[in-house]
C-alpha positions as CSV (number, residue, x, y, z in Angstrom):
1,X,-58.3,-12.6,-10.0
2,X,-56.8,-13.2,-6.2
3,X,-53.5,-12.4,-5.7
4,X,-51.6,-15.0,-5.3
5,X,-50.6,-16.0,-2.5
6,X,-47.1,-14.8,-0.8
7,X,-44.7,-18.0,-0.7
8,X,-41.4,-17.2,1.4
9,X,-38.5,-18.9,-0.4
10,X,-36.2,-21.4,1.7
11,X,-33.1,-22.0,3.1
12,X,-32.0,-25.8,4.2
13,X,-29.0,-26.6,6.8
14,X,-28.5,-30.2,6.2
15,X,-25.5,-32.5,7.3
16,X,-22.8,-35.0,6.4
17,X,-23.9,-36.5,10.3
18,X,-25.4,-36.1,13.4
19,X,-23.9,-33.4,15.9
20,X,-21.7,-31.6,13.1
21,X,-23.5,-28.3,13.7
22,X,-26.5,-28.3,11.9
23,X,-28.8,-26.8,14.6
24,X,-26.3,-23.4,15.2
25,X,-25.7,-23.1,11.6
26,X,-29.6,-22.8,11.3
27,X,-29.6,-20.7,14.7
28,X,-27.1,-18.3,13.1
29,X,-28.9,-17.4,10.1
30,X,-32.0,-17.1,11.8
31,X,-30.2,-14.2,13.9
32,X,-28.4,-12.9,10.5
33,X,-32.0,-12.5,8.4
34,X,-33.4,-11.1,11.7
35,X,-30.9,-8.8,11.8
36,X,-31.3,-7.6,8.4
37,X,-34.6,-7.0,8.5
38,X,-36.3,-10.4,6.9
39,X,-39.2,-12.0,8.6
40,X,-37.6,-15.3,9.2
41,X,-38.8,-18.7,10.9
42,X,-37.0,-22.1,11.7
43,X,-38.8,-24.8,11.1
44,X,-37.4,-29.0,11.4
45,X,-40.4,-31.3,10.2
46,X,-39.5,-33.9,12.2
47,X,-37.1,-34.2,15.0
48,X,-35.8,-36.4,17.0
49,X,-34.9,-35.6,20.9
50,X,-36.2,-35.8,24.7
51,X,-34.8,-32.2,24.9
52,X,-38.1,-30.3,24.4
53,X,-39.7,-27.4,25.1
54,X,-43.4,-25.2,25.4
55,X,-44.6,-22.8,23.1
56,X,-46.8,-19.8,24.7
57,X,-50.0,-21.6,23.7
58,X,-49.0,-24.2,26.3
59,X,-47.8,-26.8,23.6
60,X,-44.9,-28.9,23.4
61,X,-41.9,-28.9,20.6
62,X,-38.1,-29.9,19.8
63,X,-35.7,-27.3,22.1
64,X,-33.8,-26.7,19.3
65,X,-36.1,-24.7,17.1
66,X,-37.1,-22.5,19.7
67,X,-33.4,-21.7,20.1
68,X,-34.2,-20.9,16.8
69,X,-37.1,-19.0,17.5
70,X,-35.4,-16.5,20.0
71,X,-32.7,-16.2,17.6
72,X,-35.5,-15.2,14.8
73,X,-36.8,-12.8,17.6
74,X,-39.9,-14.3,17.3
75,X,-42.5,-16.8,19.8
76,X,-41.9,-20.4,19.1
77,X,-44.7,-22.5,17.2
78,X,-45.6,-26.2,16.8
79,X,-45.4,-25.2,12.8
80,X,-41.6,-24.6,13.5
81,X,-41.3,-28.9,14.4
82,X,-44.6,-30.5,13.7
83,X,-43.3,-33.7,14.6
84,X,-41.5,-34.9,17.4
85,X,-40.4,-38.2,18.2
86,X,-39.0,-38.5,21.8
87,X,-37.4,-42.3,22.4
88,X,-38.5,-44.2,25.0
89,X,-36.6,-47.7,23.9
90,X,-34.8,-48.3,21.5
91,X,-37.0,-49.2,19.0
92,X,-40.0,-47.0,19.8
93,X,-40.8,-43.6,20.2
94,X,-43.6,-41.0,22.0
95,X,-44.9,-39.2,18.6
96,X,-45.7,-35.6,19.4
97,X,-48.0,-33.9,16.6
98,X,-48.2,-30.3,16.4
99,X,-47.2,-30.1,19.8
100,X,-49.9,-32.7,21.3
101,X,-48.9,-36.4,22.1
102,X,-49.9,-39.0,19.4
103,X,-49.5,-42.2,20.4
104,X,-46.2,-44.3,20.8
105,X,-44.6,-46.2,17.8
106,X,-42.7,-48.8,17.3
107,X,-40.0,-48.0,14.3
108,X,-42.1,-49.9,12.1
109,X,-45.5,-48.2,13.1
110,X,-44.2,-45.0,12.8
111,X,-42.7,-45.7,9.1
112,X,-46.1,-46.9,7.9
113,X,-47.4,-43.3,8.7
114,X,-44.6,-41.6,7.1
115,X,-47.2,-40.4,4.3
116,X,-49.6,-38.6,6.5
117,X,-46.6,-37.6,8.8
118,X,-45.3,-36.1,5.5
119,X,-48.4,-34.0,4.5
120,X,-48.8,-32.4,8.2
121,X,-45.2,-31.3,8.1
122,X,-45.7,-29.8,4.6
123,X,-48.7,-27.9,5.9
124,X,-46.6,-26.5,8.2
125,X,-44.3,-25.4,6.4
126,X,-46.5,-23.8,3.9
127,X,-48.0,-21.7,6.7
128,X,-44.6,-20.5,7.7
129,X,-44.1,-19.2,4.5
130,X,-47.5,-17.6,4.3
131,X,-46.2,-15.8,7.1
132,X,-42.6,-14.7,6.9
133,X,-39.8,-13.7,3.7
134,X,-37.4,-16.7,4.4
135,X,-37.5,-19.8,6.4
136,X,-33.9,-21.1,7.5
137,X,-34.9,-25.3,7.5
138,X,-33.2,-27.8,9.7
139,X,-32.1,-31.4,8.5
140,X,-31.6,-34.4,10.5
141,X,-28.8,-36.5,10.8
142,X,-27.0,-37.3,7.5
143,X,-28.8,-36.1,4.5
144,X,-27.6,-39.7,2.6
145,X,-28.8,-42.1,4.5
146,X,-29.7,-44.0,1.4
147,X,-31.6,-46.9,3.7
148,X,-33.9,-44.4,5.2
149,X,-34.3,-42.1,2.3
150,X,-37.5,-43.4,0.4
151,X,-38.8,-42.9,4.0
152,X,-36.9,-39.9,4.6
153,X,-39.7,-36.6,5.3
154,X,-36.8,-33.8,6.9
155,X,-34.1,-33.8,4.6
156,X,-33.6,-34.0,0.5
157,X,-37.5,-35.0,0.1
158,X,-38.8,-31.8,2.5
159,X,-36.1,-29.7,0.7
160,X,-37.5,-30.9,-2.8
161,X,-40.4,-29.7,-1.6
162,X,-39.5,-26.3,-0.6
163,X,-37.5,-25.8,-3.4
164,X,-34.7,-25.0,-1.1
165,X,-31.2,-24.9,-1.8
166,X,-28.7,-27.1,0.5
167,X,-25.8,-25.9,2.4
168,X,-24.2,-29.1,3.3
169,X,-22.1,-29.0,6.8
170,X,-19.2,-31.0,7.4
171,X,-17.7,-31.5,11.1
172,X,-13.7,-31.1,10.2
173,X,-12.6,-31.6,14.3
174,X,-13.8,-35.3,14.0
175,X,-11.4,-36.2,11.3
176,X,-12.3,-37.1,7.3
177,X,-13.9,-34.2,6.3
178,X,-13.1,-34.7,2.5
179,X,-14.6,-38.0,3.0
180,X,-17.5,-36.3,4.7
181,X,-18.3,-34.4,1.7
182,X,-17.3,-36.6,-1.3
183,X,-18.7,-39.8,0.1
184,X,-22.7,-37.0,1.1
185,X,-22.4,-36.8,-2.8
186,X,-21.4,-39.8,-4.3
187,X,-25.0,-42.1,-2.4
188,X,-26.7,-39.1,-3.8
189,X,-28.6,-39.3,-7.3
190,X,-27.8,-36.7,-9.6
191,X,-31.0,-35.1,-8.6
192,X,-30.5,-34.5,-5.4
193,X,-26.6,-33.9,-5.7
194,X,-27.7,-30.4,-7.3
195,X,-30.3,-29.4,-4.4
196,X,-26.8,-29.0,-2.2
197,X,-25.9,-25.7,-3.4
198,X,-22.4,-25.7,-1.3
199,X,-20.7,-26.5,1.9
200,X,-19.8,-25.6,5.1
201,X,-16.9,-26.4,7.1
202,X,-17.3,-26.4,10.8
203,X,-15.2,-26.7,14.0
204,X,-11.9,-26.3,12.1
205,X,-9.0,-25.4,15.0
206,X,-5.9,-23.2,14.3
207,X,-4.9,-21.5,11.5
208,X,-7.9,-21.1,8.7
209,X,-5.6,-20.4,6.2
210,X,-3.5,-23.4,6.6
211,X,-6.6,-25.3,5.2
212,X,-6.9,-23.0,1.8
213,X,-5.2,-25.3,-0.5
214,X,-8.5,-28.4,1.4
215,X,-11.0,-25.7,0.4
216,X,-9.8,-25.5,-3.3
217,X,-9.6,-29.2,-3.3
218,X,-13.2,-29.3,-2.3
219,X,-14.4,-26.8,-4.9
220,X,-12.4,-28.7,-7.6
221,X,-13.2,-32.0,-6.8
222,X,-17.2,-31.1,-6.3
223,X,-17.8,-28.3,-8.5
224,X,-19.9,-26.4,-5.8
225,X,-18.3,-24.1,-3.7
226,X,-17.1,-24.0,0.3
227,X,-19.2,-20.6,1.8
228,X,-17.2,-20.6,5.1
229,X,-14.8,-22.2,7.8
230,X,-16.2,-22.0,10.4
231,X,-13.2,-21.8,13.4
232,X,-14.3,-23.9,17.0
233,X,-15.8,-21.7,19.3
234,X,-15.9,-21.0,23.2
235,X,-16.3,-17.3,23.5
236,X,-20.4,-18.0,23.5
237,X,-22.6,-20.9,24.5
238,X,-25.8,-21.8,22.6
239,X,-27.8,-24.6,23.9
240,X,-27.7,-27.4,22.3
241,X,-30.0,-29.7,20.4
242,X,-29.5,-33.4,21.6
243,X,-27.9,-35.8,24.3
244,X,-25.2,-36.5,21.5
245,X,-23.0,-34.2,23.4
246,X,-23.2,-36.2,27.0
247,X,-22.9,-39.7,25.2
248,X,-19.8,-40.3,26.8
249,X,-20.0,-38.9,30.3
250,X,-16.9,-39.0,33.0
251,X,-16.1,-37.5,35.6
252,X,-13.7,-34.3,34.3
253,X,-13.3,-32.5,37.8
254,X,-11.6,-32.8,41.0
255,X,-14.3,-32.1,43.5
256,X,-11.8,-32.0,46.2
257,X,-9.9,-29.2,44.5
258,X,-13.4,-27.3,42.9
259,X,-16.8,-26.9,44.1
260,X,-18.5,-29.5,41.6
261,X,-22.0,-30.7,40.9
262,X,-22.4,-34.0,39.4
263,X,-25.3,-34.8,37.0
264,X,-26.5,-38.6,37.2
265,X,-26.0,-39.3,33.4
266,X,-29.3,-41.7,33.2
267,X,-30.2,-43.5,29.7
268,X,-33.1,-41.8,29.4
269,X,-32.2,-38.2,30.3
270,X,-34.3,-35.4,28.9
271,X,-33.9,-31.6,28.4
272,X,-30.2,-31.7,29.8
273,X,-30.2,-28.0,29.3
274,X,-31.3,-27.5,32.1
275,X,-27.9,-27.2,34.0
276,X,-26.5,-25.0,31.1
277,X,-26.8,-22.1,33.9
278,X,-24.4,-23.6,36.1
279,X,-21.8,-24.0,34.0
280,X,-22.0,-20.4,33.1
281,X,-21.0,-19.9,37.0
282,X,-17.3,-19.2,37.7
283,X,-16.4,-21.4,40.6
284,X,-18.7,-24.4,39.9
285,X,-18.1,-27.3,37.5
286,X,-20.7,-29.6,36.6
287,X,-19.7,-33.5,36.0
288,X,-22.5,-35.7,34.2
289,X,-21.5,-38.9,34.9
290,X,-22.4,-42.3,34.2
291,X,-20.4,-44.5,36.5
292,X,-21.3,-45.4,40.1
293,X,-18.6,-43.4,42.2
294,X,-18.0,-42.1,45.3
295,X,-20.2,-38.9,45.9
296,X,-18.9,-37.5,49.4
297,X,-17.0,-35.0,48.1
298,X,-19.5,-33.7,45.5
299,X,-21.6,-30.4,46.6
300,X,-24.5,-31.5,44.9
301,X,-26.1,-34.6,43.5
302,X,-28.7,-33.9,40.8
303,X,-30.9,-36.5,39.0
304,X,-32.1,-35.2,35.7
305,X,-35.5,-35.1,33.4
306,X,-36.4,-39.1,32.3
307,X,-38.5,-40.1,29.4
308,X,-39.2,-43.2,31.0
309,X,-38.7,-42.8,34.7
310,X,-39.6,-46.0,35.6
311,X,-37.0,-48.0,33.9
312,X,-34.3,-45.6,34.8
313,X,-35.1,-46.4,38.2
314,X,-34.2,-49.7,37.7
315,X,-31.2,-48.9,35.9
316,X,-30.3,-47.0,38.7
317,X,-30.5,-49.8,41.0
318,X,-29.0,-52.4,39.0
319,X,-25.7,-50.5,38.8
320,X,-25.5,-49.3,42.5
321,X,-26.7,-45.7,42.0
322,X,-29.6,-46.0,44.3
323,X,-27.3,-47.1,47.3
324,X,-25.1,-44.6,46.2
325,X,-27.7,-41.7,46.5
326,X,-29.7,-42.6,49.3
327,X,-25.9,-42.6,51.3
328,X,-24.8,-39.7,50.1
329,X,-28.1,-38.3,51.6
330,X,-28.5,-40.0,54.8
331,X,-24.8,-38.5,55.8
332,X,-25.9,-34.8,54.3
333,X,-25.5,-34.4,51.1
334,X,-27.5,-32.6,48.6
335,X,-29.8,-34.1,46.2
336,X,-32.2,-32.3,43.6
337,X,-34.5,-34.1,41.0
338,X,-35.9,-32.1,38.3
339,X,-39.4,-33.9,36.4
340,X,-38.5,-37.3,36.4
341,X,-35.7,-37.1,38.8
342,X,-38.2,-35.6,41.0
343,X,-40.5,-38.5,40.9
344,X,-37.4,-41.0,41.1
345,X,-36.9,-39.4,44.8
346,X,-40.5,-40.4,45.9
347,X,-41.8,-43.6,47.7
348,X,-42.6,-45.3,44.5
349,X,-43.9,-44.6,40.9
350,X,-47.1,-46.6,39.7
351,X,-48.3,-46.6,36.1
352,X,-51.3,-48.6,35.9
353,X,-52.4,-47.7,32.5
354,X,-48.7,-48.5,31.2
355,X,-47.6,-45.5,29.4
356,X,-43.9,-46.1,29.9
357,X,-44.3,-49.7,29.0
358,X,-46.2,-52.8,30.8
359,X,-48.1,-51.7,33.7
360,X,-47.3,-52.2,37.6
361,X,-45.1,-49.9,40.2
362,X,-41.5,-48.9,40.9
363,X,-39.9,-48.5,44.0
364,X,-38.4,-45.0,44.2
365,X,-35.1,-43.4,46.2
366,X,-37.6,-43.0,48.9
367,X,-35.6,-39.7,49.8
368,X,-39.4,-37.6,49.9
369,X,-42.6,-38.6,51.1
370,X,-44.0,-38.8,47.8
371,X,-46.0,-41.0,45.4
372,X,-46.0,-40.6,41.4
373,X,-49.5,-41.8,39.5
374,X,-48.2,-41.5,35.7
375,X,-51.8,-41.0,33.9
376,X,-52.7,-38.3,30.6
377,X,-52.7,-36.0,29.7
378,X,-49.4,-34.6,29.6
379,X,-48.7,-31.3,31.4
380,X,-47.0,-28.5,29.1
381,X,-47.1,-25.3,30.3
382,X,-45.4,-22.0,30.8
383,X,-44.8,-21.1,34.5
384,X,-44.0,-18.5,36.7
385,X,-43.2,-19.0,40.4
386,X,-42.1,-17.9,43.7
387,X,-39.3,-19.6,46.3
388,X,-39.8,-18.4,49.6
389,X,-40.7,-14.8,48.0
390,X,-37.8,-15.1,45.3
391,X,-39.2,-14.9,41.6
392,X,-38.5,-17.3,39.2
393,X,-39.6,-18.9,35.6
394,X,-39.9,-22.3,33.7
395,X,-42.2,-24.6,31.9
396,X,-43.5,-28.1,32.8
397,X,-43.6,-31.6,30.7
398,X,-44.4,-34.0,32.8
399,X,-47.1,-37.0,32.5
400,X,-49.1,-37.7,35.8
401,X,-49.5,-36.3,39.2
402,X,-46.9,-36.6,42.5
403,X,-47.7,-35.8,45.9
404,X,-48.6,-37.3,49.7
405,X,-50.5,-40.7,49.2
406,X,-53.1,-39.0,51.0
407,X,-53.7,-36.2,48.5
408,X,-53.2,-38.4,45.5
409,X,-56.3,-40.4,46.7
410,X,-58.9,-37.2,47.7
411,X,-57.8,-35.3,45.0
412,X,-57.5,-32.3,46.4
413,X,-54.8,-29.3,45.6
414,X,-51.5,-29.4,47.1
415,X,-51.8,-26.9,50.2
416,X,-47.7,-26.9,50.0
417,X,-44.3,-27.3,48.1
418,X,-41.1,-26.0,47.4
419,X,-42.8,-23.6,44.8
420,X,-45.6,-21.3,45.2
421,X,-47.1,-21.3,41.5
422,X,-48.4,-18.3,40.6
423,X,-49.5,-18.9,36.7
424,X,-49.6,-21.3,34.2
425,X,-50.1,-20.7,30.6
426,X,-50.6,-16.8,31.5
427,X,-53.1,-18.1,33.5
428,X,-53.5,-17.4,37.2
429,X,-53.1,-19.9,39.6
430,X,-53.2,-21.3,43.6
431,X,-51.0,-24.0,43.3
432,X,-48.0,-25.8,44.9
433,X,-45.2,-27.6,43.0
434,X,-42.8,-29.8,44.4
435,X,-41.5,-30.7,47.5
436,X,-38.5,-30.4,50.0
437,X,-36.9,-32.9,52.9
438,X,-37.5,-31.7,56.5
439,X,-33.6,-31.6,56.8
440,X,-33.8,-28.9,53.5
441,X,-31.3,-30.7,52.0
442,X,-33.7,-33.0,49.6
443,X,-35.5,-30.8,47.0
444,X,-37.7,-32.2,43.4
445,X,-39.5,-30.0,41.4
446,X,-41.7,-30.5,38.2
447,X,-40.3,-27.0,36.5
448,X,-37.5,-27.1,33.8
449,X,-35.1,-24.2,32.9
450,X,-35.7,-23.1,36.9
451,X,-31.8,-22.1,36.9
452,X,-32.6,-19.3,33.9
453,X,-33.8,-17.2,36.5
454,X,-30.7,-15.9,38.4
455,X,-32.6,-15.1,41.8
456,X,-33.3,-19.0,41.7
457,X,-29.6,-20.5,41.1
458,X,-28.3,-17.7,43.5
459,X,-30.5,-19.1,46.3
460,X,-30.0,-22.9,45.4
461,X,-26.3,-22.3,45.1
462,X,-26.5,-20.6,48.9
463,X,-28.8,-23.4,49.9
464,X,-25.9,-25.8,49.0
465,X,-22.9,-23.5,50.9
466,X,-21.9,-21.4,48.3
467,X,-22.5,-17.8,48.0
468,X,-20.5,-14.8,46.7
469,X,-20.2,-16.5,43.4
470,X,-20.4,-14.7,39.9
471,X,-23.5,-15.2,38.9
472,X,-24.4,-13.0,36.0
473,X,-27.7,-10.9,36.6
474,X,-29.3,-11.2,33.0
475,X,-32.5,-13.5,32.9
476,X,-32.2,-16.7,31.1
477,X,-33.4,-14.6,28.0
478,X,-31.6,-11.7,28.1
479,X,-28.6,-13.7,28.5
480,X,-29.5,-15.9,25.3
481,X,-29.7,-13.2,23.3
482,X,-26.2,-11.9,24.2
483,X,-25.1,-15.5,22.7
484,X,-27.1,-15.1,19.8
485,X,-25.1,-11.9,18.9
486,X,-22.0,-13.2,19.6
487,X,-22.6,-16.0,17.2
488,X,-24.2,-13.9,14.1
489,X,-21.0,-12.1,14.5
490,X,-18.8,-15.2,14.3
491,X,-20.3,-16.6,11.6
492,X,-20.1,-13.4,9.9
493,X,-16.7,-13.1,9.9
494,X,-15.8,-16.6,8.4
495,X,-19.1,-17.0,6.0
496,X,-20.2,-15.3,2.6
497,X,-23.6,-14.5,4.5
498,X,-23.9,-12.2,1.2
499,X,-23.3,-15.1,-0.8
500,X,-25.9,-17.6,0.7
501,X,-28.7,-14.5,1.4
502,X,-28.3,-14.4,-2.5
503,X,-28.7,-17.9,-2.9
504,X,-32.0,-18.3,-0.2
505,X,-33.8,-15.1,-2.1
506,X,-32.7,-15.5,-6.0
């Protein structure tokens, strides 16, 4: 007889919402079972988010489980979010499977392939835990969406599956917690109110003890008990998982008063995390904004990553942006586009086989001598660089080529850029990326995370002025990491981690 088969047992992070700290509550214990020895994985069946990333095997997933990943101390792996729905309207979405584009859906597309959507994901999963002791799972959104639920393959239904009990968080800084938690339970059948084995209480401000008398309430009123407070945190930054946090961008700065960089808040920005470097900078502040505003006194003007370029070009120049930007340039000011901000600053952006939605061209900033073709497949990879001899790391998503008109039409191999490429994918390469204004002042560049590597914002930040900041010298991992610590240790001190290790291995 074979032996049977090791199965690592489960652990599920679900919400009352979106944004009430699912994703570090997940990140934490992936840290916590690291650090006591388990072989631990993250894993999300199906997320939701133009924040992604690239696994080593040069494949694309959600950003937040390889947060999760490097808290696990392990590589990230399509297994870890086997599907990934980035938006491109509202009603449709760019399906990645496994970490390789699908097809786009509408809403109602992708809900008649919820089945077979279903089965991937649990195939995942079950190689996961073929692999590993514990595997810390990730829900999305509210748990009790009771419209969405037959339909429903990341939350109750994947837990089911796992048989993994539910630690149910509740976000207590945006007011009706008790409501939160009650109101989770009551559009919950009995069935699925026992999966949620207890709660925790995040963001909570000032004195934790004031709130022992809501904690006892809780227990009574549920009959399943709070593991933790967890207090609000700013001693330690983790990255977070989705644009929910920018959904109401202003101006917060007086760039008169402090150096400040000002992130075009577009509506279809992707991996925002980016600029999470620079706000790690003492000196700087960083602004995304929505609003057309004056941008003389800014130091920098950066347009973000786009999931649909094309129409955020328009939006730009139906609110005034474009004017805005090209100004600002023309009398000296800084401008940097990163992916699809870099193709915004070209000549113009064609799409002849549609992928962002009917077919035709769109007039860029004009701001670089550039032309964007968006054509598959898509580019993921893993990159290391140089900048005029200065080292530097990141990883490409990006559909279609951008270069001279010229080059675009011979094919041949950019002879020239802002970056000197020197692998992709661990494999070696001659290749340019990018490009640069004669003045200097205009850069774009296909490589996210390029401010991780300290060498790189230290020499951007000169380029723009401003040197002898304090810019800390750990790499974009090594600094990571550091967080990582910090929050095991915080959640450690307000959490029964004995209590819910107990309840993910019993």
């Amino acid at each position: 007889m074979k032996p049977k088969a090791k199965k690592a047992k489960c652990l599920a992070a679900f919400g009352t919402g979106s944004d009430v700290g699912k994703s570090i509550i997940a990140t934490a214990l992936c840290r916590i079972f690291s650090d006591k020895g388990y072989a631990v994985s993250p894993y999300k069946a199906q997320n939701m988010s133009n924040n992604s990333g690239v696994t080593p095997e040069g494949l694309e997933m959600g950003r937040a489980q390889i947060v999760q990943a490097e808290a696990a101390r392990i590589p990230p792996h399509v297994d870890m979010n086997p599907v990934l729905l980035k938006p491109v309207t509202q009603i449709g979405s760019q399906v990645v499977l496994l970490g390789k584009v699908l097809q786009d859906y509408s809403a109602v597309q992708y809900h008649q392939e919820k089945t077979r959507l279903f089965d991937t994901a649990c195939q995942a999963l079950d190689r996961l835990r073929a692999e590993n002791d514990v595997v810390v799972m990730e829900g999305a959104g509210s748990c009790a969406e009771v419209n969405l639920m037959a339909r429903d393959i990341v939350n109750l239904k994947m837990a089911a599956y796992a048989d993994a009990p539910v630690i149910l968080t509740a976000d207590i800084d945006r007011g009706g917690v008790f409501a939160q938690i009650v109101g989770t339970l009551a559009c919950l059948e009995k069935k699925q109110q026992d999966q949620i084995a207890g709660f925790i209480i995040n963001r909570f401000r000032g004195d934790i003890t004031l709130f022992k008398d809501g904690v006892d309430w809780i227990e009574k009123k549920t009959g399943k008990r709070v593991f933790g407070v967890l207090p609000w945190f700013d001693h330690f930054h983790i990255q977070s998982e989705d644009s929910v946090v920018i959904e109401h961008p202003e101006a917060k700065t007086d760039p008169s008063q402090t150096p400040t960089v000002l992130v075009v808040r577009i509506p279809h920005i992707s991996n925002f995390t980016d600029f999470d470097p620079l706000f790690q900078v003492k000196g700087v502040a960083v602004d995304f904004v929505e609003r057309v505003q004056d941008l003389s006194p800014y130091k920098a003007v950066i347009l973000p990553g786009s999931k649909s370029t094309r129409n955020d070009l328009d939006w730009l120049e139906q609110t005034g942006w474009t004017a805005k930007i090209r100004e600002y340039a023309q009398n000296g000011g800084h401008v940097l586009g990163v992916c699809g901000g870099y193709q915004m600053l070209g000549k113009e952006v064609q799409d002849p086989g549609g992928l962002e939605g009917k077919p035709g061209a769109t007039e860029g900033l004009g701001l670089l001598p550039l032309v964007t073709i968006l054509k598959a497949p898509k580019t993921t990879t893993l990159s290391n660089f140089e900048w005029d001899g200065v080292p530097g790391a990141g990883y490409e998503i990006h559909m279609g080529q951008t270069a001279s008109l010229e080059d675009l039409n011979s094919g041949k191999v950019r002879s020239q850029g802002l970056f000197k490429v020197l692998d992709r994918n661990q494999q070696p390469c001659r290749d340019y990326d990018g490009a640069m204004s004669d003045n200097g002042r205009v850069m774009g560049t296909y490589m996210h995370g390029l401010f991780d590597s300290p060498a790189v914002l230290k020499k951007w930040l000169k380029s723009l002025g401003l040197e002898g900041l304090e810019i800390a010298e750990e790499s974009g991992m090594q600094a990571r990491d550091r967080q990582y610590d910090l929050l095991a240790r915080h959640f450690e001190k307000h959490v029964d981690v004995e209590a819910l290790i107990k309840e993910a291995m019993e």
